[in-house]
N, C-alpha and C positions, 0 to 999 in steps of 0.2 A: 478512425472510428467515429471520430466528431462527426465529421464530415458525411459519414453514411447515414448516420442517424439523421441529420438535418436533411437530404434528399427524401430519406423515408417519411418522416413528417410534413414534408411540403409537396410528395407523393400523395400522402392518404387525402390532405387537404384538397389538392385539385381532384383526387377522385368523386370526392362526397358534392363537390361542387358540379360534376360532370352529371352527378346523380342525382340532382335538384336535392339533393340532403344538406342540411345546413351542419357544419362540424359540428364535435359535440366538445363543449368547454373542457378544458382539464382542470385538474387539482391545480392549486397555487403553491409556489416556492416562497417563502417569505424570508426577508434577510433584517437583522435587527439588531444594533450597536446595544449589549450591554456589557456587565461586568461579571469576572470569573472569580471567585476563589483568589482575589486579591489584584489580580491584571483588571483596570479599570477600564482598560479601550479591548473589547471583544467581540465577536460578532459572528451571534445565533442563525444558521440557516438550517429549516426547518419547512418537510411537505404535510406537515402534518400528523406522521407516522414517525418519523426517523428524523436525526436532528444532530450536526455538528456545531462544535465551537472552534474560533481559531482566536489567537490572540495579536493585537496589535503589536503588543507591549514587546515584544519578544517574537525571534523567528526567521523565518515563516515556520510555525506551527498551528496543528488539528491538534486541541487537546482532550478533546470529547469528542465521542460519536458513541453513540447506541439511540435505543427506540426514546421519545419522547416518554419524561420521567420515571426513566426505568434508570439501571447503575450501565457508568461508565464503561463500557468493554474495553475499552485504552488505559494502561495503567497511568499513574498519578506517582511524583514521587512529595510525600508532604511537606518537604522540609525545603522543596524548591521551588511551588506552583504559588505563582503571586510575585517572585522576585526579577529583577531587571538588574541592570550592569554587572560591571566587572568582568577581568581576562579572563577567570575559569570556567571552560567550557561544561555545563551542566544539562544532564539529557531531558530533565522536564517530565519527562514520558509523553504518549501521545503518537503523534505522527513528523516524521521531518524527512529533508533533503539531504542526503550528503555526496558527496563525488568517489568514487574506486579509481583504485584500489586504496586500500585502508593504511594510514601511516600517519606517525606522530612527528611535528605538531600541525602537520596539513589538513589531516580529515577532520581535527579536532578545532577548527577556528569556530572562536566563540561566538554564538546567535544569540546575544543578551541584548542588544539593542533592536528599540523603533525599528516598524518596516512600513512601509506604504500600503493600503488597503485599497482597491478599488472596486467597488461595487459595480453589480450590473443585475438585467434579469434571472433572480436564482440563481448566481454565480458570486462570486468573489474569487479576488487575485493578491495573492500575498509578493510583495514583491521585496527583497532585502536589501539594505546597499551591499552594493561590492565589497568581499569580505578583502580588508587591506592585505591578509597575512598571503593570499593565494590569486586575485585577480577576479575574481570568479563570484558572479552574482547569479544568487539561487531566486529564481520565482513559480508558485503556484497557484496554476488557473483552475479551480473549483466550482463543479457545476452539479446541482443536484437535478434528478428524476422530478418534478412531479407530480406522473403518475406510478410510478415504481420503486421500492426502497433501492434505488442506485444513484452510485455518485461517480461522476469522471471525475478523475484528477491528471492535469499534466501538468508536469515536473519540466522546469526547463534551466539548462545551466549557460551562463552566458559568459565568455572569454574576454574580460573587460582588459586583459595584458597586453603588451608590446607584443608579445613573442605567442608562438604556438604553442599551446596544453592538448596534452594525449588524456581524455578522464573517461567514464562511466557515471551517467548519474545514477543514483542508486537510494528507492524510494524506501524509509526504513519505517515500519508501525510496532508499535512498544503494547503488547498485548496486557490486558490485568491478569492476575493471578489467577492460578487454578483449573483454566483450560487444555485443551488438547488442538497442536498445530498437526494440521494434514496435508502431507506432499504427496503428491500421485505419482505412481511409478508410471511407465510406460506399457503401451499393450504388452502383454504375454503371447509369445509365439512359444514355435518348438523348437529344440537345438537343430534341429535340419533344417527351419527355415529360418534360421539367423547365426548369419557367421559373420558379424560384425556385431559390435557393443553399438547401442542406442542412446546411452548419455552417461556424461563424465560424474564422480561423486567426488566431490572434493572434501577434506576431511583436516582438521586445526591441529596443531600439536598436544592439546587438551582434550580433541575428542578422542569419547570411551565409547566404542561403539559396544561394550555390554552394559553401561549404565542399564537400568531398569529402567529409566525413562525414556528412551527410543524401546522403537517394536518395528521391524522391517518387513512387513506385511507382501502381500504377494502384490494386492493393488495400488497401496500406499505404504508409506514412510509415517510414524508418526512419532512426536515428541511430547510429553507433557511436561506442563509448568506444576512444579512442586515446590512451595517456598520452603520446605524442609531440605532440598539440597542444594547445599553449597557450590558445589564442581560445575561451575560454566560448561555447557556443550553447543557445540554448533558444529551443522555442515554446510556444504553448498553443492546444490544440484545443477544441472544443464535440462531444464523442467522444459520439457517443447511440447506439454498439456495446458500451456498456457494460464495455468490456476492456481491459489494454494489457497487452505483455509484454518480456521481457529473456532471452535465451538467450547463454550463456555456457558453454563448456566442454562442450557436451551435453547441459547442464540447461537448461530452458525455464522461466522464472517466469513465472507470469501471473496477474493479479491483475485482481477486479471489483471495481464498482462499481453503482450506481443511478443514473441519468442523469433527470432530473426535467424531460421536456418541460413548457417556458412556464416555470421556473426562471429566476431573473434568475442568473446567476453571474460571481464575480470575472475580471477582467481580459478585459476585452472577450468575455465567454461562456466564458472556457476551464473546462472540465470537468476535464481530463488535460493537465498540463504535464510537460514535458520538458527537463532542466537537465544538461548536459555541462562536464567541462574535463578537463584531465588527469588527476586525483585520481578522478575517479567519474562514474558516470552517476546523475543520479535519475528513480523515477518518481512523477511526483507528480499526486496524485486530488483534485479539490476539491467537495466539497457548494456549497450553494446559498446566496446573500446571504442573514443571516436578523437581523431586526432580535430582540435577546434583550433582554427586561426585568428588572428586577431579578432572580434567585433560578432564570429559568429556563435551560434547556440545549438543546443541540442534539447533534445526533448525527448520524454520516458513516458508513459501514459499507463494510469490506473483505473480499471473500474471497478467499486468497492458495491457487494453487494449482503444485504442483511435481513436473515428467515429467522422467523420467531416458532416457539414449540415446537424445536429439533429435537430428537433424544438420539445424542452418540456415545454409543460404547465402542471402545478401543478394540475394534475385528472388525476382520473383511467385511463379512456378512451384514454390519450396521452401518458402516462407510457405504456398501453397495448401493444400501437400502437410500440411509437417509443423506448422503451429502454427495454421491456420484451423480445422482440426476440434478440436482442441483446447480453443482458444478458447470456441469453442462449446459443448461440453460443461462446459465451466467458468462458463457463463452462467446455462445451464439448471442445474448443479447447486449453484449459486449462489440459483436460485430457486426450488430445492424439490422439481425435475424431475427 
């Protein structure tokens, strides 16, 4: 995706130049070391519109993103933003890396220490050491839009062992309270023209599929975050729409993916999982099983995109309206388009 995009802008350039037109400047990315809510090494990248944090101090995490001095869309958990060391692995809220399939105490290796920062144009690169407990160093490369509220993100898992590791990287965002996550169902045909199923639904020992908080909509799948209920639910889809999203407050997040038909992936095909309780909603993207050998890496890639004065209500009808077309144009300009 990187890659399209960077022909497509050194396309339009030699066009303008074919056409005695001199380009025309873009907006600036600015990237700028301060401090968070107690992490003293942090670092604001920001096009002017839209604006993340990621922390030194701990990680690799995003623990902020939304519109410039507006509220956090990423939950915060308070009793843990600011602190560093120690073996208990603590989720921070925000954004992070982790490997599938999920298991204790593997997926849970603690991210409380220093990571390496490297800046660049409108970019930054979180890079972790090799977590001792599994071999396996997590790094993300962060690159903001700016001329459009979009951010790439790739996720890359590196096999620092002797031996061979079978993993999934698997990009996980800790939503704030109060929103509604949106999963897209696949087209709608008619029973005579489909006599095969279109994607797996994977389903936890815990999930209630009559909770009140899902709604199984005809176009979408949706979950709300209610800090009123207790009962954890999550599923996991085989999303081959490439999308899911979170609208809260007005703001709409939606975030892609690369969906890789004939891909074997974690937990009975799920692509895109969805993880609720009271504390937060996630949404969470998974690449594909990938058997890694000594020394090499894989990579998962996200692009995170953010509309302001959405109104969604929970039906078809308001999904159609306000976050299908959306969606879509966040696909296409995901791929180059």
């Amino acid at each position: 995706m990187r890659r399209v995009w960077r022909a497509a802008v050194a396309a339009a350039f030699l066009g303008a130049l074919a056409l005695g037109a001199a380009p025309q400047p873009e907006k600036g990315v600015s990237v700028v070391k301060t401090d968070y809510k107690g992490w003293q090494n942090c670092y604001r990248v920001t096009n002017g519109e839209i604006e993340l944090i990621a922390t030194q101090d701990v990680g690799p995490r995003i623990i902020r993103f939304g519109f410039v001095g507006e509220d956090n869309l990423f939950a915060e958990y308070p009793d843990q933003v600011g602190q560093t060391g120690g073996d208990q692995w603590r989720i921070y809220g925000g954004h992070r890396l982790w490997h599938a399939p999920e298991a204790k105490p593997r997926t849970y290796a603690p991210d409380n220490s220093p990571i390496e920062v490297k800046e660049g144009p409108g970019s930054l690169t979180l890079i972790a050491p090799t977590e001792a407990t599994t071999g396996i160093q997590k790094t993300i490369e962060i690159t903001m839009r700016p001329d459009r509220n979009q951010v790439v993100l790739v996720h890359r898992l590196r096999n620092d062992n002797l031996w061979p590791v079978e993993l999934a990287a698997w990009a996980l965002t800790v939503m704030n309270k109060g929103g509604l996550a949106i999963i897209p169902q696949p087209p709608f045909s008619a029973h005579e023209e489909s006599l095969l199923p279109v994607r797996p639904l994977a389903l936890w020992a815990y999930t209630d599929m009559s909770d009140p908080r899902w709604r199984w909509g005809a176009s979408c799948i949706t979950l709300r975050q209610d800090p009123a209920a207790t009962k954890p639910q999550k599923i996991g889809v085989g999303n081959r729409e490439n999308w899911i999203a979170y609208a809260l407050n007005g703001n709409l997040f939606v975030k892609t993916f690369e969906f890789r038909p004939g891909a074997v992936y974690p937990d009975f095909g799920s692509a895109v999982e969805v993880f609720t309780n009271a504390d937060m909603l996630e949404l969470e993207t998974l690449g594909p099983m990938t058997a890694l050998a000594p020394g090499q890496s894989v990579e998962h890639t996200e692009n995170w995109f953010l509309y302001r004065d959405i109104s969604v209500a929970n039906d078809d009808a308001s999904i159609a309206a306000s976050v299908l077309p959306r969606a879509a144009q966040a696909v296409r300009a995901s791929a180059g388009k």
